[in-house]
N, C-alpha and C positions, 0 to 999 in steps of 0.2 A: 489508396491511390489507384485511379483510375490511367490505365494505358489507351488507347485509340490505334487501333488496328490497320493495318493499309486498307481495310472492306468498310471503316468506318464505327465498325460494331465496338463498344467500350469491354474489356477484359480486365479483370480484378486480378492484380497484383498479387501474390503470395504473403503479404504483410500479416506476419501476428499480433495480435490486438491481446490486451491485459482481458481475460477471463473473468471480472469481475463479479463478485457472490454478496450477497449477505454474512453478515456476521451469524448467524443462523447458519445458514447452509455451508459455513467454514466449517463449523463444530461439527454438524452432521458429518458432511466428508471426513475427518479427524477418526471419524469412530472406524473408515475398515481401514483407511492409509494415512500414517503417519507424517505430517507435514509441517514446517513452522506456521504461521500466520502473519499475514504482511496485511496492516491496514491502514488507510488512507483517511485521516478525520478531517472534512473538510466542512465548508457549507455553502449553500447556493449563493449567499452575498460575496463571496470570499474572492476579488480578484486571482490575488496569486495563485491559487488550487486551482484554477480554469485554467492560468496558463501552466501548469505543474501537468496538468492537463494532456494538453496542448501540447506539450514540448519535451517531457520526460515520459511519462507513463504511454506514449504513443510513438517512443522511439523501438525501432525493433530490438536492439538487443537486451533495453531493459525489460518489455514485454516478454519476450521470451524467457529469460530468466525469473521473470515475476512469476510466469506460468510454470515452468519448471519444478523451484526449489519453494514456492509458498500457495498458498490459498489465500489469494489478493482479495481485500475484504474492501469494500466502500462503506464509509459510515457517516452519517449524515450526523452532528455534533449537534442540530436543530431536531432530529427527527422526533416526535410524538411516538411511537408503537414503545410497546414495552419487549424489551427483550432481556429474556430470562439465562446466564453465565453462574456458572457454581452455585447453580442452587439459590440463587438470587436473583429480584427481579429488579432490572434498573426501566428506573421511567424519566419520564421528559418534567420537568424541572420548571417553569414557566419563571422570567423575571421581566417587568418590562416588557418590551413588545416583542421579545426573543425569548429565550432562555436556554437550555441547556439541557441536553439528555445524559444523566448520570453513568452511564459508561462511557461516553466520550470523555467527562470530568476524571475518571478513574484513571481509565486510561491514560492522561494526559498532566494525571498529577494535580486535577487541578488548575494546573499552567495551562488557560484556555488559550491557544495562537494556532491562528489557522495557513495555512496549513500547518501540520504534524502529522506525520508518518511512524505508526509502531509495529513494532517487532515482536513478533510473541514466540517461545520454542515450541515444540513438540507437544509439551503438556502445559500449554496455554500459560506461562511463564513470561513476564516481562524480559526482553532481552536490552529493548530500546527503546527509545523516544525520540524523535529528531524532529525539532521544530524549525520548520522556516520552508522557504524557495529552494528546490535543488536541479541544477541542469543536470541535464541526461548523463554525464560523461561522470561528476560526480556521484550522482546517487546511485548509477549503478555498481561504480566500484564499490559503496558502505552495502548495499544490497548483495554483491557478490562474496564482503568480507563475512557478512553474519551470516546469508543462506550455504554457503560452501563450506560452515564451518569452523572456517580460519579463526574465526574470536575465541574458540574453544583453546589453542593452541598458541596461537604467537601473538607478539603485538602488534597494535593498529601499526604503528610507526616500522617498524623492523616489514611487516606485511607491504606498507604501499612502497618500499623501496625496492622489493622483487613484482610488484605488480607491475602486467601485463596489460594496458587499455585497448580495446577494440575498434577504440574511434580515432 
């Protein structure tokens, strides 16, 4: 967000923007500090994920949070490179005039639907899968239950009735 000054001169805003890495450089980072993994499997045809976009992952609090408690991963479910996870090498998949990169498939069960947001813990463990549209105000709260922890301990239901939202 750009301000306009009384001098005219434009001044940038203090907005946190999502940090976004490679799945690659998640795992690197992983090896000296400890983090869950938060990935976004989207793909460039995919309306909803442009406005998920747009509207969630460019809101500040969930930015911030994203930044904070994960290692925000963008993962292109089309992309072609081969990227190597436990010792295994997942490749792109070709079907039709698309096709599919096998850790996006992994990841996602399979259940290809784009958008899908996963969750991975500390030692690259499935926590979640959440498929579909999530406005800001929602997804932050499911973002704030599993980076904070709270899934370890109490339930989603008994949790969002002491939650706190910030918007």
């Amino acid at each position: 967000m750009l301000i306009i000054s009384a001098q005219g001169s434009a001044q940038s805003e203090n907005v946190e923007t999502v940090k976004w890495m490679s799945f690659e450089q998640a795992l690197e980072k992983s090896k000296t500090k400890k983090k869950k993994i938060f990935i976004d499997v989207y793909t460039d045809w995919c309306g909803w994920c442009k406005v998920m976009d747009k509207n969630t992952f460019n809101e500040s609090h969930v930015s911030k949070l994203l930044n904070e408690d994960y290692y925000p991963v963008k993962l292109d479910a089309e992309q072609r490179g081969d990227i190597t996870f436990n010792n295994q090498i997942f490749k792109f998949i070709p079907s039709g005039d698309r096709g599919v990169h096998q850790l996006a498939a992994t990841l996602l069960n399979n259940q290809l639907s784009y958008p899908t947001v996963v969750f991975l813990d500390e030692q690259f463990r499935m926590i979640q899968p959440l498929p579909g549209y999530r406005k800001a105000d929602e997804f932050y709260k499911i973002a704030q239950f599993i980076g904070k922890d709270y899934y370890k301990t109490i339930k989603w239901e008994e949790w969002v009735n002491s939650y706190k939202s910030p918007f």
